[in-house]
mmCIF file of the N, C-alpha and C atoms, coordinates in Angstrom:
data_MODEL
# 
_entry.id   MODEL 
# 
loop_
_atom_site.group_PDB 
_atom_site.id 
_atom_site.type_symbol 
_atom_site.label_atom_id 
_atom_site.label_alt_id 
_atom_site.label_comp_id 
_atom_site.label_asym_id 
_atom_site.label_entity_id 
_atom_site.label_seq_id 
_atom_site.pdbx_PDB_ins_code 
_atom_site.Cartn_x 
_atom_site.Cartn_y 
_atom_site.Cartn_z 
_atom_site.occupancy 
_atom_site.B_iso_or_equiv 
_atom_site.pdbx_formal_charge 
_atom_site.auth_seq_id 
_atom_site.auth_comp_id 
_atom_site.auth_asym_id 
_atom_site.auth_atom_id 
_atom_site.pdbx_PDB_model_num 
ATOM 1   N N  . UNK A 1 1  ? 14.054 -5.355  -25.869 1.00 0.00 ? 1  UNK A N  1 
ATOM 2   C CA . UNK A 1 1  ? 13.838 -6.713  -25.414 1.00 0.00 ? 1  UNK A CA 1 
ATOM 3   C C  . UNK A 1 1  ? 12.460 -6.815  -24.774 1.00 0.00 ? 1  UNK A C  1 
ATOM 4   N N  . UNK A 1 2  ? 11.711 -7.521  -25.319 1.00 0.00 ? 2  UNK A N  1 
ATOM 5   C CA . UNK A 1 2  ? 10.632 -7.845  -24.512 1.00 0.00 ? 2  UNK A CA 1 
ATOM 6   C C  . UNK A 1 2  ? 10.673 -8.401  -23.353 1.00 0.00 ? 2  UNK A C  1 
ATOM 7   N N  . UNK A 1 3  ? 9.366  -8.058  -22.000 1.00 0.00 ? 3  UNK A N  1 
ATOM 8   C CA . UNK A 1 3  ? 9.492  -8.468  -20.837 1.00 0.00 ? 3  UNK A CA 1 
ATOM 9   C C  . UNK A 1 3  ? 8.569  -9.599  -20.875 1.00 0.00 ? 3  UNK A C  1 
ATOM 10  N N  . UNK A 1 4  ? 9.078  -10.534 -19.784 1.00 0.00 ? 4  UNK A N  1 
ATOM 11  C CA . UNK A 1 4  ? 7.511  -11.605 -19.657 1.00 0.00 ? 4  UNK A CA 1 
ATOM 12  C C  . UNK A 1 4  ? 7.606  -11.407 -18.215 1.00 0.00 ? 4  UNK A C  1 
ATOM 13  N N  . UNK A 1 5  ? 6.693  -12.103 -17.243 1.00 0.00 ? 5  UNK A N  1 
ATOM 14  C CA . UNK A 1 5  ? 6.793  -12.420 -16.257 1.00 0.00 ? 5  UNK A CA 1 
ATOM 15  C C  . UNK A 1 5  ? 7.497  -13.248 -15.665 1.00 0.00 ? 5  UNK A C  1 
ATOM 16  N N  . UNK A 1 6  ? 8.096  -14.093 -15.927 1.00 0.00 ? 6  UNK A N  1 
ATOM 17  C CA . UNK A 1 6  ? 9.772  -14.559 -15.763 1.00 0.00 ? 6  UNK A CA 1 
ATOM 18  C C  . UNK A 1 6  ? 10.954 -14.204 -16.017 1.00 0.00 ? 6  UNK A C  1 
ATOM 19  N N  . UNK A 1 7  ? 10.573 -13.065 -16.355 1.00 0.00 ? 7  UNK A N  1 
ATOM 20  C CA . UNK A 1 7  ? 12.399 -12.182 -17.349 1.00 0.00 ? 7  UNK A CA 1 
ATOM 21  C C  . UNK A 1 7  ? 11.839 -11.006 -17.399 1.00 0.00 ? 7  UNK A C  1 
ATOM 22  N N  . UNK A 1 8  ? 12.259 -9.812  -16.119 1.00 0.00 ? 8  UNK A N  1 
ATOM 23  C CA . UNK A 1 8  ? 11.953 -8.820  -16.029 1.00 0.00 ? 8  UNK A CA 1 
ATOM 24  C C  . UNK A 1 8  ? 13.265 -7.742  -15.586 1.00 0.00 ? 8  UNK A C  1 
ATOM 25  N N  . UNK A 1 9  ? 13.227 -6.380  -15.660 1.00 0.00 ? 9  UNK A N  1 
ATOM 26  C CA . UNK A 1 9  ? 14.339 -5.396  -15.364 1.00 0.00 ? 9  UNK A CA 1 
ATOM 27  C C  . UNK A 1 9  ? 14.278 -5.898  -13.584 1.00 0.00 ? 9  UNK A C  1 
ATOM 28  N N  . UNK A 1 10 ? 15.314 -5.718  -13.332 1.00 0.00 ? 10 UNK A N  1 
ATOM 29  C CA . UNK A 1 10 ? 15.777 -6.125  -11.673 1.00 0.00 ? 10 UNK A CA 1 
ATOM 30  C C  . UNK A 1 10 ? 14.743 -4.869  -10.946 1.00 0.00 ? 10 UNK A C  1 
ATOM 31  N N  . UNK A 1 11 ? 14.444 -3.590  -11.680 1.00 0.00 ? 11 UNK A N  1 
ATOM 32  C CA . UNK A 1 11 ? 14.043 -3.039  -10.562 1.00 0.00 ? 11 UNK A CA 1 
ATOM 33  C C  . UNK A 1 11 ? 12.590 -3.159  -10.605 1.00 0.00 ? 11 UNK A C  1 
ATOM 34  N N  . UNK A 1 12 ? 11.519 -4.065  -10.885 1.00 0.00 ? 12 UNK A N  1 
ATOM 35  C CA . UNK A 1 12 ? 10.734 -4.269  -10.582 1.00 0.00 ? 12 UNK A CA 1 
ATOM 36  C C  . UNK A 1 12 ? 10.387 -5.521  -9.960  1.00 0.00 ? 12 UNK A C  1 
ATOM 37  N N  . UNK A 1 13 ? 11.544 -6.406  -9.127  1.00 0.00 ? 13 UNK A N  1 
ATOM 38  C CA . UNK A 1 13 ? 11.641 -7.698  -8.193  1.00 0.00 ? 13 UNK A CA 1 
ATOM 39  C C  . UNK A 1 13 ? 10.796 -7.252  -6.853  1.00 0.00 ? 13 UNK A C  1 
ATOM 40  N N  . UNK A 1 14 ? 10.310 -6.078  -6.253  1.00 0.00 ? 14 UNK A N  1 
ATOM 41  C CA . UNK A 1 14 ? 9.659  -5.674  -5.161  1.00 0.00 ? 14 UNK A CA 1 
ATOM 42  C C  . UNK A 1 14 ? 8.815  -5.467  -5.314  1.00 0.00 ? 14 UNK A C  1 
ATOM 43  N N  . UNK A 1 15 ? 8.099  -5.398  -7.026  1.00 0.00 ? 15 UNK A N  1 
ATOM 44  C CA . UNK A 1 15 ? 6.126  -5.105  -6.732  1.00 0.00 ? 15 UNK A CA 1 
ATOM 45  C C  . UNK A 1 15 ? 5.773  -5.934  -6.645  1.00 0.00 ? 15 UNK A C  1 
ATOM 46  N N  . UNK A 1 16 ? 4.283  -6.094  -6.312  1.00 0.00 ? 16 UNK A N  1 
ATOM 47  C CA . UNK A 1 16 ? 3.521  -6.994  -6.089  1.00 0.00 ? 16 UNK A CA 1 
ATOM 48  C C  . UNK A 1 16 ? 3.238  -7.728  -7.443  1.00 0.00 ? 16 UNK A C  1 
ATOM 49  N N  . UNK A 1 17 ? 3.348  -8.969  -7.574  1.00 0.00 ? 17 UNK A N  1 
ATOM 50  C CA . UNK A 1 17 ? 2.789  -9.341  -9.238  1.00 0.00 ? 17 UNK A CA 1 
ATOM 51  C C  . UNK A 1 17 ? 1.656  -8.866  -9.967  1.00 0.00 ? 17 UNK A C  1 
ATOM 52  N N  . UNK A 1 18 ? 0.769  -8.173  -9.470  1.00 0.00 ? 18 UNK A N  1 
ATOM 53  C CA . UNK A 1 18 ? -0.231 -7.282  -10.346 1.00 0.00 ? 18 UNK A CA 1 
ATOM 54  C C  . UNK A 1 18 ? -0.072 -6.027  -10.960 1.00 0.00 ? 18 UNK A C  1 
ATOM 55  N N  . UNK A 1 19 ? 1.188  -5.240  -10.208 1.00 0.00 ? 19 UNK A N  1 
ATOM 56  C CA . UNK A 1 19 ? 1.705  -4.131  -10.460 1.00 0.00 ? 19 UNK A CA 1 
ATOM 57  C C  . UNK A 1 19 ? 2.725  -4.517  -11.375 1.00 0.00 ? 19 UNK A C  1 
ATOM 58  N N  . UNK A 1 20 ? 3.577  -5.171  -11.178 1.00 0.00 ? 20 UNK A N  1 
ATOM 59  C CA . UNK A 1 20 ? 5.235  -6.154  -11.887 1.00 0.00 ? 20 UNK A CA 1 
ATOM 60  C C  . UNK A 1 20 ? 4.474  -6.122  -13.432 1.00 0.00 ? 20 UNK A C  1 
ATOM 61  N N  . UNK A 1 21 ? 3.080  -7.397  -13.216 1.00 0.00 ? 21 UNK A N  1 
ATOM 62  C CA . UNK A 1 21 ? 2.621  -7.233  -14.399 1.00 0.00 ? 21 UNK A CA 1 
ATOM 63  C C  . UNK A 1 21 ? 2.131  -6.105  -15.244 1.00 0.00 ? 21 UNK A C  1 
ATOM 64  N N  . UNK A 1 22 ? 1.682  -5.624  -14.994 1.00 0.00 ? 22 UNK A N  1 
ATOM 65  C CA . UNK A 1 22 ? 0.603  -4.163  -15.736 1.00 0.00 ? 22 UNK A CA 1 
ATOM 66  C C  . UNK A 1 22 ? 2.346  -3.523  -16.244 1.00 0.00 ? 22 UNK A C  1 
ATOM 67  N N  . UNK A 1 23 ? 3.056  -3.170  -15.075 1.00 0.00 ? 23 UNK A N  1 
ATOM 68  C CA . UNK A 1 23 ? 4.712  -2.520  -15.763 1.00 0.00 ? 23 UNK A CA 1 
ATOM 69  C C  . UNK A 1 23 ? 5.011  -3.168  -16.842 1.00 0.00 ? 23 UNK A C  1 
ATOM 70  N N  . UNK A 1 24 ? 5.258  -4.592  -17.060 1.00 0.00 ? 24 UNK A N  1 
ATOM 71  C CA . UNK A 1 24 ? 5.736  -5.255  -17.936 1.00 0.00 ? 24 UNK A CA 1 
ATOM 72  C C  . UNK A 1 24 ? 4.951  -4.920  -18.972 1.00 0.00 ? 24 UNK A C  1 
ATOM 73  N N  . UNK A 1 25 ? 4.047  -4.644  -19.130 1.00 0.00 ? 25 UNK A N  1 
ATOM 74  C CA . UNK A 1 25 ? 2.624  -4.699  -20.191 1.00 0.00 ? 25 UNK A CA 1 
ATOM 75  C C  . UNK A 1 25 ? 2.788  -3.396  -20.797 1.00 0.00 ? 25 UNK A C  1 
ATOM 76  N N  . UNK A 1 26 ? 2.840  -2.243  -19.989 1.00 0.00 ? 26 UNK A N  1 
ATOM 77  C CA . UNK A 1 26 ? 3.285  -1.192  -20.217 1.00 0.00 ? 26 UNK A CA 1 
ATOM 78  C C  . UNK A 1 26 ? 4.615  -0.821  -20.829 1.00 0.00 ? 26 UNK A C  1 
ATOM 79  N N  . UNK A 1 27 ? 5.992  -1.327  -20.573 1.00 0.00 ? 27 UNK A N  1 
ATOM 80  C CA . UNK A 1 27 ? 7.119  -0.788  -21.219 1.00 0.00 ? 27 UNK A CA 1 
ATOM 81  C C  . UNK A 1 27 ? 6.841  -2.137  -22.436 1.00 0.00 ? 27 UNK A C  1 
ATOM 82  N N  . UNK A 1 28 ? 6.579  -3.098  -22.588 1.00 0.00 ? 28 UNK A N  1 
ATOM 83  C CA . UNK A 1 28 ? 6.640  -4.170  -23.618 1.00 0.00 ? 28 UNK A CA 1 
ATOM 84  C C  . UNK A 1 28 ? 5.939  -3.022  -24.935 1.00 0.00 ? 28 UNK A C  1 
ATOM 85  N N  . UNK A 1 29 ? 4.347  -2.885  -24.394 1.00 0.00 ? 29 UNK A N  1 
ATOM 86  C CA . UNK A 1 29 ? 3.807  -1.305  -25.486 1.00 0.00 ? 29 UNK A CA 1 
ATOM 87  C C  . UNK A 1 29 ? 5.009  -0.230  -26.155 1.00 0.00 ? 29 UNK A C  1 
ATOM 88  N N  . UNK A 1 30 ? 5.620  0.134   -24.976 1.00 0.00 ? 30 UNK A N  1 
ATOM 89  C CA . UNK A 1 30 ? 6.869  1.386   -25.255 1.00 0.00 ? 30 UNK A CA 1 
ATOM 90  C C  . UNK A 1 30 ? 7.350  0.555   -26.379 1.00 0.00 ? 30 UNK A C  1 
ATOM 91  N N  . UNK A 1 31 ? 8.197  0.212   -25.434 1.00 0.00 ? 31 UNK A N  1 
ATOM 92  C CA . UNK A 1 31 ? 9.406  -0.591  -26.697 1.00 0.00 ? 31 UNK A CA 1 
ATOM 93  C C  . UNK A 1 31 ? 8.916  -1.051  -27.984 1.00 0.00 ? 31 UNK A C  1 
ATOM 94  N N  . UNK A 1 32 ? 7.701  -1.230  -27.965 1.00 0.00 ? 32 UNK A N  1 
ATOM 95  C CA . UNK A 1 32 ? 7.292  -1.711  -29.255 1.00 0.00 ? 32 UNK A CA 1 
ATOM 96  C C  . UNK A 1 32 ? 6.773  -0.352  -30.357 1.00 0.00 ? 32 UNK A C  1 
ATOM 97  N N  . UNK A 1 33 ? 6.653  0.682   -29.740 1.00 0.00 ? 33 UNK A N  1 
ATOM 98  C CA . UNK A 1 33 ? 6.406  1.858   -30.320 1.00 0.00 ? 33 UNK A CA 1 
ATOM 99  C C  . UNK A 1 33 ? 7.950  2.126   -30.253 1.00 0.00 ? 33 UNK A C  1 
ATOM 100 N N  . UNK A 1 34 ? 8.585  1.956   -29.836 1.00 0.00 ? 34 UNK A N  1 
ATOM 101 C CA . UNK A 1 34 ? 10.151 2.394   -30.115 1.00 0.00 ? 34 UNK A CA 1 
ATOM 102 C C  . UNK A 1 34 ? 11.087 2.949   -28.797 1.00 0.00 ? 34 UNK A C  1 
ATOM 103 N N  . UNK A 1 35 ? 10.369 3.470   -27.922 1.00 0.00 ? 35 UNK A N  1 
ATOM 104 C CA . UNK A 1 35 ? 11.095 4.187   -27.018 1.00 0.00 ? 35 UNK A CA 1 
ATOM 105 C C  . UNK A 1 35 ? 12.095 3.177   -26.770 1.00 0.00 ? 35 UNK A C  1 
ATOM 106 N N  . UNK A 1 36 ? 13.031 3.871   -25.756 1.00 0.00 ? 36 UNK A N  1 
ATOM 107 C CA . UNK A 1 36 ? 14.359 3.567   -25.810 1.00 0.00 ? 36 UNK A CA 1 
ATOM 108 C C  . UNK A 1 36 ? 14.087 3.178   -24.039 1.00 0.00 ? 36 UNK A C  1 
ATOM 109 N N  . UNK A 1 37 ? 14.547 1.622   -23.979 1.00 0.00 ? 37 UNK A N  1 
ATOM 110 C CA . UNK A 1 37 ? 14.464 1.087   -23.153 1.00 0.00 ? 37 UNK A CA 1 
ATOM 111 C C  . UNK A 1 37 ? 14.525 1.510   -21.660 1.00 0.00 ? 37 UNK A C  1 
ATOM 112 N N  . UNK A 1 38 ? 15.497 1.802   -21.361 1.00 0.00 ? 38 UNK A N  1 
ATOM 113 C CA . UNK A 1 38 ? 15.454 3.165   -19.732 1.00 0.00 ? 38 UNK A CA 1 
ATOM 114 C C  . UNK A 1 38 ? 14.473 4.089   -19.852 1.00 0.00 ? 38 UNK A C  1 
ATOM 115 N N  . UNK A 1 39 ? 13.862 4.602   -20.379 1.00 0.00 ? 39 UNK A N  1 
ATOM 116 C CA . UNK A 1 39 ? 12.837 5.544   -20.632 1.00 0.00 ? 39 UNK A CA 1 
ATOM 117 C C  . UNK A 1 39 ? 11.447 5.063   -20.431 1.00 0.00 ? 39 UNK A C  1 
ATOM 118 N N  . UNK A 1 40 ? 11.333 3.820   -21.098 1.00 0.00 ? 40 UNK A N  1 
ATOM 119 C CA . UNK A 1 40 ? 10.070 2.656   -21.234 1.00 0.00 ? 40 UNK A CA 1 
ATOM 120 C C  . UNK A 1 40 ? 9.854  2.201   -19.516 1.00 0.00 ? 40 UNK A C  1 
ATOM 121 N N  . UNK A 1 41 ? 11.311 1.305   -19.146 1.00 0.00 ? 41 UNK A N  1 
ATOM 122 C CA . UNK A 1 41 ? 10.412 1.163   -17.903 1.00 0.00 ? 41 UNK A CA 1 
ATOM 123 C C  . UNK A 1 41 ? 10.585 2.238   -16.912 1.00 0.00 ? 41 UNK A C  1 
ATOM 124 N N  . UNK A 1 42 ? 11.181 3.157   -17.019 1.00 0.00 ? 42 UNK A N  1 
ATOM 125 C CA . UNK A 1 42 ? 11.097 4.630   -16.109 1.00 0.00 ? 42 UNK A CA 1 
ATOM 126 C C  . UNK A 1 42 ? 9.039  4.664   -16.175 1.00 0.00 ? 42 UNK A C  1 
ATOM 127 N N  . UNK A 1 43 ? 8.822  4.849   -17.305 1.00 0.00 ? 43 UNK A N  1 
ATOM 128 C CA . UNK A 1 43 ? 7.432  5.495   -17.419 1.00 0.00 ? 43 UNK A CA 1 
ATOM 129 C C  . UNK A 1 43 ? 6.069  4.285   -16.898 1.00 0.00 ? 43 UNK A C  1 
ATOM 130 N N  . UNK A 1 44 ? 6.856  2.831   -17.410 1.00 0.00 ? 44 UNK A N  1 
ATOM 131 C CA . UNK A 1 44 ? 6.038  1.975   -16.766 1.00 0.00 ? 44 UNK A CA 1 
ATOM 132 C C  . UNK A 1 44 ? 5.714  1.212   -15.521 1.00 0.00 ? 44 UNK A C  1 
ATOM 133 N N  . UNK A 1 45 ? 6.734  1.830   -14.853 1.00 0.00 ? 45 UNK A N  1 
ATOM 134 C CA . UNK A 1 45 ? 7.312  1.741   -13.360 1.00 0.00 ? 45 UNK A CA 1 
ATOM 135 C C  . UNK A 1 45 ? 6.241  2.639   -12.830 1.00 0.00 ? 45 UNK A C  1 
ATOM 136 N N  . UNK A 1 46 ? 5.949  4.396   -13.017 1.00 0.00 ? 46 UNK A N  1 
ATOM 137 C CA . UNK A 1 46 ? 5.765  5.081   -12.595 1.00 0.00 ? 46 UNK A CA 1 
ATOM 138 C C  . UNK A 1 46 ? 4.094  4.488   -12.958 1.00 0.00 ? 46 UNK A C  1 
ATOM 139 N N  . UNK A 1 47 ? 3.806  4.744   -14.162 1.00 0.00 ? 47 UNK A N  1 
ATOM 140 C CA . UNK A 1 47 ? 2.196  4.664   -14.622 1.00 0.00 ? 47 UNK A CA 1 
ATOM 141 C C  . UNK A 1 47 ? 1.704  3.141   -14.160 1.00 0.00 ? 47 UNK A C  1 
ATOM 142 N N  . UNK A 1 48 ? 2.576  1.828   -13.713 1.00 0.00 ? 48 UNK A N  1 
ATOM 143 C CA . UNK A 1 48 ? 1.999  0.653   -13.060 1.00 0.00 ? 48 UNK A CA 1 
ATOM 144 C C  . UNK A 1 48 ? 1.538  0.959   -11.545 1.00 0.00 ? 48 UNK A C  1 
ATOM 145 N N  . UNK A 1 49 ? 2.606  1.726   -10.873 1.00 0.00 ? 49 UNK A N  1 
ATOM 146 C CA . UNK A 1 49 ? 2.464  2.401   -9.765  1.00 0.00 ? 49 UNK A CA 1 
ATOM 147 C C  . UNK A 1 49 ? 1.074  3.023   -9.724  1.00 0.00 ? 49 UNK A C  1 
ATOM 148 N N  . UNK A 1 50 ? 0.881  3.980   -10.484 1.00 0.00 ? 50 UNK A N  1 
ATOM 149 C CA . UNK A 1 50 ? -0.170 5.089   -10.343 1.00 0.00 ? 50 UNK A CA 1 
ATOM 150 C C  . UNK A 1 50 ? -1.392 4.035   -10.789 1.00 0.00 ? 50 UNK A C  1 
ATOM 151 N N  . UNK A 1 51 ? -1.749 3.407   -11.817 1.00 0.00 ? 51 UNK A N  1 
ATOM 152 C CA . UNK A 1 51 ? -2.504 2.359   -11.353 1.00 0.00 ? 51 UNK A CA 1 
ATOM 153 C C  . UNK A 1 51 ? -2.668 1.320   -10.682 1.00 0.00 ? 51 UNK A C  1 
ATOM 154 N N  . UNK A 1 52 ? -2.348 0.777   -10.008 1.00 0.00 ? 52 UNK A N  1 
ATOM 155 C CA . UNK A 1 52 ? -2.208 0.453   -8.286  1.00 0.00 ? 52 UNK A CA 1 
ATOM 156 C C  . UNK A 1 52 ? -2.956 1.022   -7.621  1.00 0.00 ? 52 UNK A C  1 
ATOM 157 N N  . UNK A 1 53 ? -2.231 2.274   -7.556  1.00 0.00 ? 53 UNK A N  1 
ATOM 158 C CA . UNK A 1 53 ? -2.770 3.426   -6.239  1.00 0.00 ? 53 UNK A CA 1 
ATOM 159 C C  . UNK A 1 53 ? -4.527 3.483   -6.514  1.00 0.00 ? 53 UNK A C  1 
ATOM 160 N N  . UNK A 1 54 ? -4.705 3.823   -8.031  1.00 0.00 ? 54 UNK A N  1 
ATOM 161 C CA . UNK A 1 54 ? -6.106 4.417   -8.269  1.00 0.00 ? 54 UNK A CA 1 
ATOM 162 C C  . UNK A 1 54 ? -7.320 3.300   -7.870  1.00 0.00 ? 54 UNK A C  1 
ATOM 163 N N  . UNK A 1 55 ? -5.951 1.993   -7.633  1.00 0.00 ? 55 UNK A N  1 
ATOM 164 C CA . UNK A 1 55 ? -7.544 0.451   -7.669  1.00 0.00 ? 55 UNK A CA 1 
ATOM 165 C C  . UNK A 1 55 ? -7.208 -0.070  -5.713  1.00 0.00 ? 55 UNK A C  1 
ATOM 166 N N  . UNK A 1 56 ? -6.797 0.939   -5.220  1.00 0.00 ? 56 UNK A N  1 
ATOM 167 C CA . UNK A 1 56 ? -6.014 0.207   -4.213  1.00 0.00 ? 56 UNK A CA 1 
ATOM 168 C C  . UNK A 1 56 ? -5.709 -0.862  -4.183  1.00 0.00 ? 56 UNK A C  1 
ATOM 169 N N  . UNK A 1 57 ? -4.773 -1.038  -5.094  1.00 0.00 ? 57 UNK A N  1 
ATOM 170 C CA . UNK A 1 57 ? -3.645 -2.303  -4.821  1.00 0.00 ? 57 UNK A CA 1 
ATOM 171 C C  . UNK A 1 57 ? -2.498 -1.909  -4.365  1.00 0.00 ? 57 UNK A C  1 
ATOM 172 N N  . UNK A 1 58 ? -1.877 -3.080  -3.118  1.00 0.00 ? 58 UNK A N  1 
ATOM 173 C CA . UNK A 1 58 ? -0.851 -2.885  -2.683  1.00 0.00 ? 58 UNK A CA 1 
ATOM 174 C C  . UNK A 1 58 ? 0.446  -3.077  -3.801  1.00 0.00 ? 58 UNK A C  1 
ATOM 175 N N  . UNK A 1 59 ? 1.316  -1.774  -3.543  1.00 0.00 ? 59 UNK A N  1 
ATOM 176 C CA . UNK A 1 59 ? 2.045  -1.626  -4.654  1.00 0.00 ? 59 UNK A CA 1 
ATOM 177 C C  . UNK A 1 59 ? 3.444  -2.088  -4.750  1.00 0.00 ? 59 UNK A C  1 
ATOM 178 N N  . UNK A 1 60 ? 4.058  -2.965  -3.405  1.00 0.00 ? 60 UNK A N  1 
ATOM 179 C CA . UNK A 1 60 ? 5.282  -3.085  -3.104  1.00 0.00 ? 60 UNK A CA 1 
ATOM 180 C C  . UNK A 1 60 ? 5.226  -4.493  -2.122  1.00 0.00 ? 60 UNK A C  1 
ATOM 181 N N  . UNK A 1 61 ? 5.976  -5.568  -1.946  1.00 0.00 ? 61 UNK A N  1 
ATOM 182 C CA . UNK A 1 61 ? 5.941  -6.030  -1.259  1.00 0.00 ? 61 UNK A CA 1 
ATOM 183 C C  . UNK A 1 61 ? 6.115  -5.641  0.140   1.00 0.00 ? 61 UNK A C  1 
ATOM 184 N N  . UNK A 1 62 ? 5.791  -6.470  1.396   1.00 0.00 ? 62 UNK A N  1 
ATOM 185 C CA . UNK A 1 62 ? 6.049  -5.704  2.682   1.00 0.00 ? 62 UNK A CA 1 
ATOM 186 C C  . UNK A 1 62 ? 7.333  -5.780  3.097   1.00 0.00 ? 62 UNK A C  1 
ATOM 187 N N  . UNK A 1 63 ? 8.705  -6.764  2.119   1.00 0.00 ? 63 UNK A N  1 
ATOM 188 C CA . UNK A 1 63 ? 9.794  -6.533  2.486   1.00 0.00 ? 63 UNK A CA 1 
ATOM 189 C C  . UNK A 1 63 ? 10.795 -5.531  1.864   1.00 0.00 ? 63 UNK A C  1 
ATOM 190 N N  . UNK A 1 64 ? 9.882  -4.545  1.054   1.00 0.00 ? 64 UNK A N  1 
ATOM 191 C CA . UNK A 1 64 ? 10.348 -4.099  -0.149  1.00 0.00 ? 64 UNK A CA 1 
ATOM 192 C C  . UNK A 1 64 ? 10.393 -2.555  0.401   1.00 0.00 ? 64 UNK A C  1 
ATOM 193 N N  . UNK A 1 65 ? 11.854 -1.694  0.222   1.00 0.00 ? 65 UNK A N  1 
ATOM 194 C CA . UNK A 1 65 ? 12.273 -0.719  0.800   1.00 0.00 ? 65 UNK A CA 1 
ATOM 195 C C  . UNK A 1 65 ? 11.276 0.675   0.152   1.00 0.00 ? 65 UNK A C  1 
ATOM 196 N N  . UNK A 1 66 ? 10.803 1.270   0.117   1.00 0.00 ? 66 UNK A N  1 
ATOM 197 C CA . UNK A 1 66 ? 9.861  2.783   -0.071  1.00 0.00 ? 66 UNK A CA 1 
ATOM 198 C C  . UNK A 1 66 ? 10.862 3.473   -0.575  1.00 0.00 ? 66 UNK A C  1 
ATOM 199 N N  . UNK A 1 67 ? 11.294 3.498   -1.797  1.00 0.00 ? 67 UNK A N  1 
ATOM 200 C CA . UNK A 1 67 ? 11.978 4.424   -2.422  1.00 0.00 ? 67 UNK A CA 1 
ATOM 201 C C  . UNK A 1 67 ? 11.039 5.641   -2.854  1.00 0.00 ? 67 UNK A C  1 
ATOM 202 N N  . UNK A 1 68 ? 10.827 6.505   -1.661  1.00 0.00 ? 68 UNK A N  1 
ATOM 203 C CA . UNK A 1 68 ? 10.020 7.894   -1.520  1.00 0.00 ? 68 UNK A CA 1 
ATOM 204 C C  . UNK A 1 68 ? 10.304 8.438   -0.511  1.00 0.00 ? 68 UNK A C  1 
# 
């Protein structure tokens, strides 16, 4: 299933919309190469994250729990 920015996996409701986006952008790629959906946004969760970090962007909202 493709993601948009209005229709996204529940566990990306706590990033910031620059991160939310780039994830979405990222597993939408997966899935379209085939990977298998839990896998897609596992990896685009992680690699939206890690670009974030590299541009310092804040990666989580400030009401949003630190699952680390």
């Amino acid at each position: 299933m493709p993601y948009t920015k209005k229709e996204y996996p529940a566990s990306l409701r706590n990033f910031m919309a620059p991160v939310r986006n780039k994830a979405i952008d990222i597993a939408n790629a997966l899935l379209t190469d085939g990977a298998d959906e839990s896998k897609a946004i596992a990896i685009a969760t992680a690699k939206a994250e890690e670009w974030a970090l590299k541009r310092s962007i804040k990666v989580r909202k400030d009401n949003a729990p630190e699952n680390k």
